[in-house]
C-alpha angles and dihedrals in degrees: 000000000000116000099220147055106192104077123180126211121230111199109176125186103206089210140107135161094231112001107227131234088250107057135100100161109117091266122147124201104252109253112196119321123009108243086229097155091048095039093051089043091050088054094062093044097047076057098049091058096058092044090104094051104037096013084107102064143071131243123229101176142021123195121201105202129152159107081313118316101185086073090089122080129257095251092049084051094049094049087054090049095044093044089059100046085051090059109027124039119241138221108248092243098037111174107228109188122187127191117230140184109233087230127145080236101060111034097073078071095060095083089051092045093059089046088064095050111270103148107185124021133193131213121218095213095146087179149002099218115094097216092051098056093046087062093046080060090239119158099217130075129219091261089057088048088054096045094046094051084049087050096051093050090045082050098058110266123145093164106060130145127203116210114219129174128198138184082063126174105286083355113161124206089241094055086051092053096049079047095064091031093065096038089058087046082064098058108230118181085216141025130198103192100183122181108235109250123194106236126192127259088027120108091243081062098050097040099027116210129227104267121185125262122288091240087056097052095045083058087049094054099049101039082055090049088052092038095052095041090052092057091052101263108140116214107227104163135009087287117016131087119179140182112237105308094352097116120134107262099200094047092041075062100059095030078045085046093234126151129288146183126212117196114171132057117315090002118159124224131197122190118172111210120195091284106004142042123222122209122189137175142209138242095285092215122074100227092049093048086045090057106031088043096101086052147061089247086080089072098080101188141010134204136177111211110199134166116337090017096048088043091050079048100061092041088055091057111026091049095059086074120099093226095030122203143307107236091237081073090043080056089049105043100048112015096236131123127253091239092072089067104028095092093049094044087055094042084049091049098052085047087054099230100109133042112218105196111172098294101339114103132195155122129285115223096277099039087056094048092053081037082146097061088041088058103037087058086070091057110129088240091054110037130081 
C-alpha cells in the first residue's frame, strides 16, 4: 500500500545551449535541432506507463528543470502540462514551476509560458557581474538577468525566483553583496543563494579553479543571510529564502520527504510503500530515453530504501528546514516508530544541537550550522 497521498511531478528537459564548468546535472550541449515533437511525445508516454502505480492521486506541484527548459516553446510547454492534467488530477491551486535562462532569446517566451499554464518561474542568474559569469561559463550578461526579472513581472508573474551562487572563482565579499543587493532591487518573491562546490566529473573538477578563502565565504554567507532577513526573505531551508507564502511548494515536498515522479531522461523518482520507499531513475541520455521510453528498458536503475536508510533519508532532508518537523510527519513519512529516534534526539538536544519542543523538531542555531555532522549521526553505521 503506498504511504502518501501529495505527489509532485519532475519533468526535466536534458538540453542546454553550452553546458557550463559547474554543472553535474545529466545536461547535454544542444547539437543541431531540438527534438522538440519526439521529446514532448516521450513524456506522455513516460506518464502513461506509471498511470497504474501514481494515476490516483493528485498533484499539487510540477517542476520544469532541466537542462533548460525554457528552451522549448511555449506550445511544446503547454502540450506537457495539458497532457498531464488530462491524465492526473490537480490541486486547484497546483504550483508549475518552470526553469528559465535570463537570455535576450529566450524572455520574449515568458508571456506565452504563462499562457500555458507555468505559474512560477525561476531565473538562473547566478550572478550579476559580468566577469564572473563569463567564468561560470553563463550565456547571459547582467543586463539580460535585469531585463528578464522586468519581463517576468510585465508577463504576469507574481511568483518568480531568482538563482545566485557565491563563493564564485576570484569572487570578493563585496561583489557577493552587490549580488544580493541588486537581486532584492528587483523585487523576487523567492531567492535560492547556493556556495559553489566543486563536484566530480565536471571541468571545474578537473582544472580547479581558484575559490576564496573559506573565511570569505563563510562573510559572504552570512552578510546575504542579514541582507536578505532585513528585506523581509525568510530563510526557511539551507538555501532558500521566501517572502510570506512564497515557499517553494515542490521543493517544501522533497525537503518535507514527500513523493515524486521523474519523467524525462535522468529523471529521479521517489514512491514511499507502508514500510519502504522505492527510487528509481531514468536512461540519463536523451537518445537512449527516446528509444527505450515505450518500455521498461527507460527506467536505468532501481533501489529499494527500508529502516536506518529510510530513516537517514528523512533526517537529510527534513532537517534542512528552518523549522524542521513535528515527529507525527516523521511516522508518516517512514513507517517507523518514534522509538527508533528517540535515543539519538535526546542525545542531539543535551548536545545542544537540536530543540525538541512537544512534537516539533529542529535545529538551534549551531546544530543547523554544522547541519552535516547532525545528519550524519542518523547514518545506519552510527546510530543506535
Amino acid at each position: 500500500m503506498q504511504r502518501s497521498t501529495a505527489l509532485s511531478l519532475y519533468v526535466h528537459v536534458p538540453w542546454c545551449e553550452s553546458k557550463c564548468p559547474y554543472c553535474d546535472f545529466n545536461s547535454h550541449a544542444l547539437r543541431g535541432k531540438l527534438p522538440e515533437r519526439a521529446y514532448v511525445d516521450a513524456l506522455l508516454i513516460d506518464l502513461d506507463q506509471h498511470l497504474p502505480e501514481v494515476g490516483h492521486r493528485p498533484v499539487n506541484s510540477i517542476f520544469m528543470g532541466g537542462g533548460t527548459p525554457s528552451l522549448l516553446s511555449p506550445s511544446a510547454v503547454a502540450t506537457v502540462l495539458s497532457g498531464i492534467r488530462a491524465r492526473l488530477s490537480w490541486a486547484p491551486d497546483i504550483e508549475v514551476t518552470l526553469e528559465a535562462n535570463p537570455s535576450s532569446s529566450e524572455t520574449h517566451k515568458f508571456g506565452a509560458y504563462r499562457d500555458a499554464g507555468v505559474t512560477r518561474l525561476s531565473l538562473g542568474v547566478q550572478s550579476f557581474q559580468d566577469a564572473q559569469l563569463a567564468r561560470l561559463g553563463r550565456i547571459h550578461t547582467r543586463q539580460d538577468a535585469l531585463e528578464a526579472a522586468q519581463a517576468a513581472r510585465d508577463s504576469g508573474f507574481d511568483n518568480c525566483n531568482l538563482d545566485l551562487m557565491f563563493g564564485l572563482p576570484g569572487q570578493r565579499i563585496e561583489h557577493a553583496i552587490d549580488d544580493i543587493e541588486t537581486a532584492i532591487a528587483l523585487r523576487p518573491t523567492h531567492l535560492s543563494c547556493y556556495q559553489l562546490t566543486i563536484e566530480p566529473h565536471t571541468p571545474f573538477h578537473s582544472q580547479a579553479p581558484e575559490l576564496p578563502p573559506d573565511d570569505d565565504v563563510w562573510c559572504m554567507h552570512r552578510a546575504i543571510q542579514l541582507r536578505l532577513q532585513q528585506s523581509g526573505y525568510a530563510q526557511y531551508e539551507v538555501s532558500a529564502y521566501a517572502k510570506d507564502r512564497r515557499r517553494s511548494r515542490h521543493n517544501m515536498n522533497y525537503w518535507r520527504f514527500g513523493d515524486y515522479l521523474g519523467l524525462g531522461a535522468g529523471a529521479h523518482s521517489k514512491i514511499s510503500y507502508a514500510d519502504r520507499a522505492i527510487r528509481f531513475w531514468k536512461d540519463k541520455h536523451p537518445n537512449d530515453y527516446l528509444n527505450h521510453v515505450a518500455t521498461e528498458r527507460r527506467i536505468a536503475g532501481r533501489r529499494e530504501v527500508r529502516g536506518r536508510e529510510l530513516i537517514f533519508e528523512f533526517m537529510l532532508n527534513a532537517l534542512r528546514l528552518r523549522d524542521g518537523f513535528e515527529l507525527p510527519l516523521f511516522q508518516r513519512r517512514t513507517g517507523q516508530s518514534i522509538g527508533r529516534i528517540i535515543d539519538m534526539l535526546d542525545e542531539l538536544k543535551t548536545a545542544g544541537l537540536l530543540y525538541v519542543d512537544g512534537s516539533r523538531i529542529n535545529t538551534t542555531d549551531r546544530g543547523y550550522r554544522f547541519l552535516d555532522d547532525v545528519v550524519e549521526r542518523f547514518l545506519p553505521s552510527t546510530s543506535p
